[in-house]
C-alpha positions in Angstrom: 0.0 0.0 0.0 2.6 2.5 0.9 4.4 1.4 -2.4 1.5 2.4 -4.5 1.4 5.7 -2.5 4.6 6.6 -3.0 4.3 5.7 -6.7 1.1 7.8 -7.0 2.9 10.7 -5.3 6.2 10.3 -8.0 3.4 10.7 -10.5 1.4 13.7 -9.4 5.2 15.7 -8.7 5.8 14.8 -12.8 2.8 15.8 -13.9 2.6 19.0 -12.1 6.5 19.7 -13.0 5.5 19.1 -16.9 2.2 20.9 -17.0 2.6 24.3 -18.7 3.4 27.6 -17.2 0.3 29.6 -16.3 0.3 33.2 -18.2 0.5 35.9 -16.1 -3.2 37.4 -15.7 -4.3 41.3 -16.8 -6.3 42.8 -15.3 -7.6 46.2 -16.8 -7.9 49.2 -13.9 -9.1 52.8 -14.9 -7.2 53.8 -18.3 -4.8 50.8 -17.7 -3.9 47.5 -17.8 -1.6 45.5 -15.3 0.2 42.5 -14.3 1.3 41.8 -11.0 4.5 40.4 -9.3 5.2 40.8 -5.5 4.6 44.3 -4.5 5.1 45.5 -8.1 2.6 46.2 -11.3 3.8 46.5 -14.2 1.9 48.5 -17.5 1.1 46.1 -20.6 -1.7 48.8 -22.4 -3.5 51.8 -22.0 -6.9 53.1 -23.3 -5.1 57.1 -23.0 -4.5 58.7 -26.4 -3.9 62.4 -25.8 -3.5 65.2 -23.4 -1.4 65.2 -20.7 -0.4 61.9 -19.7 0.4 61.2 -16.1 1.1 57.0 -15.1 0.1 56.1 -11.7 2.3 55.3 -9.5 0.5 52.8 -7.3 -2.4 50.7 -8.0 -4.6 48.9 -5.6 -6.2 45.2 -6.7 -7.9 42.9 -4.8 -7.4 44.7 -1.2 -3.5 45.2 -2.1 -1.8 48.3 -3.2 1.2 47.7 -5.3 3.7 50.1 -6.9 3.8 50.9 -10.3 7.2 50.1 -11.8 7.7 48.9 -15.1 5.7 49.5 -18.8 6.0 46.0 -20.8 4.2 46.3 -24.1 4.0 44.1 -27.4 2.0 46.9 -29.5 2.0 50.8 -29.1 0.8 51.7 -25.5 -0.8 55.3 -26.4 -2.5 55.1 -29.6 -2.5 58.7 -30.4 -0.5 62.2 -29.6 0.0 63.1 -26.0 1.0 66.8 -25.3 3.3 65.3 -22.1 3.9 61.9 -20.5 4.5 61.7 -17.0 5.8 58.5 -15.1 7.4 59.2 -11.7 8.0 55.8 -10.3 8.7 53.8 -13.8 12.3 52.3 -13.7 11.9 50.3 -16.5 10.3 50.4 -20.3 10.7 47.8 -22.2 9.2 46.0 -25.2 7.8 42.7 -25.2 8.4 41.5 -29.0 11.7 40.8 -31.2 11.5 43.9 -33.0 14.0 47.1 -32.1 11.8 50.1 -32.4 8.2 49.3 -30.8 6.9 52.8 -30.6 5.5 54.4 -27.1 3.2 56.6 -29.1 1.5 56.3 -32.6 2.3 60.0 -33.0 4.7 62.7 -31.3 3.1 66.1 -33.1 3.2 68.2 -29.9 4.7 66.5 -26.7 6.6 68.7 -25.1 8.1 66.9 -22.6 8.8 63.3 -21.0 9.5 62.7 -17.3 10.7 59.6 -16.3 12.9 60.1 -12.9 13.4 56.9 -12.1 13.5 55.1 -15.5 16.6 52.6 -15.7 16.5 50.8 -18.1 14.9 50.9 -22.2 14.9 47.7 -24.0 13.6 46.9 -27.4 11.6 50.4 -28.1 11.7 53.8 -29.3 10.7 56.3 -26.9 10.4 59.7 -28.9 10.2 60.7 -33.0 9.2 63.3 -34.9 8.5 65.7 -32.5 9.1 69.1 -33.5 8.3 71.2 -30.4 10.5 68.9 -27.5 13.3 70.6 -26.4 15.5 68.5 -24.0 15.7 65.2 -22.6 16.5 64.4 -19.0 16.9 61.5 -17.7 18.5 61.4 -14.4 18.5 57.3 -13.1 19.3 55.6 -17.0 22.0 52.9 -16.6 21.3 50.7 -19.9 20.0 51.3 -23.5 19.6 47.8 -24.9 18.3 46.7 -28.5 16.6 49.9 -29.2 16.5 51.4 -32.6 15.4 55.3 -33.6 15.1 56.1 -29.4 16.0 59.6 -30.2 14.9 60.1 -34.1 14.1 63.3 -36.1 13.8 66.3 -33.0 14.1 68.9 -34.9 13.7 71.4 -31.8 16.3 69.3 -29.3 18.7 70.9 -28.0 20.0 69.2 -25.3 20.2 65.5 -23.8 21.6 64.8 -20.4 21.6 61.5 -19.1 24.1 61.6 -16.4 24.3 57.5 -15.1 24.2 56.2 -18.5 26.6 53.1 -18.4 25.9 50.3 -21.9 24.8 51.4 -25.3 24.2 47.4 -26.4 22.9 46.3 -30.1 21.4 49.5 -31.4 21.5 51.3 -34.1 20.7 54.8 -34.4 20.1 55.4 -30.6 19.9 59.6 -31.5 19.5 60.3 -34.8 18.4 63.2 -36.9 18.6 66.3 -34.5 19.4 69.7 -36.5 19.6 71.7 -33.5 20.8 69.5 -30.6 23.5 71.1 -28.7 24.6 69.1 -26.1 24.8 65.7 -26.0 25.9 65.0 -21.9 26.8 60.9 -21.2 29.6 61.8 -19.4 29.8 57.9 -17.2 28.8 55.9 -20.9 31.8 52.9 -20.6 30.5 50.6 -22.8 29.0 50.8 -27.0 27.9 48.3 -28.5 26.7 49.0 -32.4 24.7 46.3 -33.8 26.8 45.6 -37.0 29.8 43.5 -36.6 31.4 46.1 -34.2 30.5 49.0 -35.9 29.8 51.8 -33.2 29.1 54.8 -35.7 25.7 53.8 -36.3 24.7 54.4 -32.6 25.7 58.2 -32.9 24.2 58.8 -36.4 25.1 61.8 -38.3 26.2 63.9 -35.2 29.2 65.6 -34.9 31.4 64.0 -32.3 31.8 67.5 -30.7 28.5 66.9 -29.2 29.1 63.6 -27.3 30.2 64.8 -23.2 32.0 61.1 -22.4 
C-alpha cells in the first residue's frame, strides 16, 4: 500500500513539473492594464490617447496596493498624440516582442516633454520621433539602453540630452538620430557601446558631430 502511494505521489510531482506555465493574468484598472509580481505592477496597455499623460504610480487590486514600476508592451501603449507623458515611479520600459523600435506613441506632433525620474533601463523600443516642439531630454536614473533602434529620431527642436548615469549602449542602431539643433549631447559615465553591425559603433551616434558627445 505504501508502495503504490509513493508511486502515485512520483506521479502527481511529474505531472505537475511538466504541466505548462500559467500566463500571467491582466487585469484592466481605470485607463490601464496591469500584471502583478510581488509588490510590483507592471503597465502592458492603456486606453489614453492624448492630453497630458500622467502614469500612476500605485495601484490597488484585490485589497492590495502595489507600486507601479515597469511598462512591458508588445503593440504601441498610447495610440495617439500626448501633449506630455509623465511616469514618476517607472524604472523600466521595455518592449515585449523581437523587433528594435516598438513605438510608445503612434504620434509625437506636440509632446513637449517626458519625465521619467526613475527610469533605468529601455529595451527593445523607441521612446520619442518626430516631435518638432520637444526641447530636451533628461533623464536622471538611465544605466542601460539595450536593443533599441530610432530612441531619439528626427527632433528637430532638441537641444539638449543629459543622461548623467548612462553606463551600456548594447545592439542598437541609431540610438539619436536626426537632431538639426541638438547642442549638447551629456553621457559623461557611458563605458560601454555596442553598435549592432559587426562592431560598428558609428551607427549608434548617427550623423552627429562628435563634438556633441560629453563622455
Amino acid at each position: 500500500m505504501k508502495r503504490k502511494l509513493h508511486l502515485f505521489s512520483l506521479l502527481f510531482l511529474a505531472a505537475f513539473l511538466l504541466a505548462p506555465v500559467r500566463t500571467m493574468a491582466q487585469v484592466t484598472i481605470g485607463d490601464y492594464t496591469y500584471t502583478f509580481s510581488g509588490d510590483d505592477a507592471t503597465i502592458t496597455a492603456s486606453s489614453l490617447t492624448s492630453g497630458d499623460i500622467v502614469i500612476p504610480t500605485t495601484v490597488s487590486y484585490n485589497g492590495k496596493t502595489y507600486n507601479v514600476t515597469a511598462i512591458s508592451f508588445s503593440s504601441t501603449l498610447f495610440k495617439g498624440a500626448p501633449t506630455s507623458i509623465k511616469g514618476e515611479s517607472i524604472k523600466s520600459i521595455v518592449g515585449n516582442t523581437t523587433q528594435y523600435d516598438l513605438p510608445l506613441c503612434s504620434q509625437f506632433t506636440n509632446c513637449v516633454s517626458i519625465d521619467f525620474p526613475q527610469l533605468v533601463l529601455l529595451k527593445r523600443c523607441s521612446l520619442l520621433f518626430d516631435d518638432p516642439v520637444i526641447t530636451s531630454i533628461y533623464f536622471p536614473e538611465l544605466k542601460n539602453i539595450d536593443a533599441c533602434q530610432n530612441l531619439f529620431r528626427n527632433l528637430s527642436a532638441l537641444s539638449s540630452i543629459r543622461l548623467p548615469k548612462l553606463v551600456t549602449i548594447k545592439k542598437c542602431i541609431g540610438v539619436i538620430y536626426e537632431l538639426p539643433t541638438l547642442q549638447v549631447l551629456d553621457i559623461p559615465e557611458l563605458t560601454s557601446i555596442d553598435g549592432n553591425d559587426a562592431g560598428d559603433n558609428s551607427n549608434v551616434f548617427a550623423e552627429l558631430g562628435l563634438s556633441l558627445i560629453h563622455i
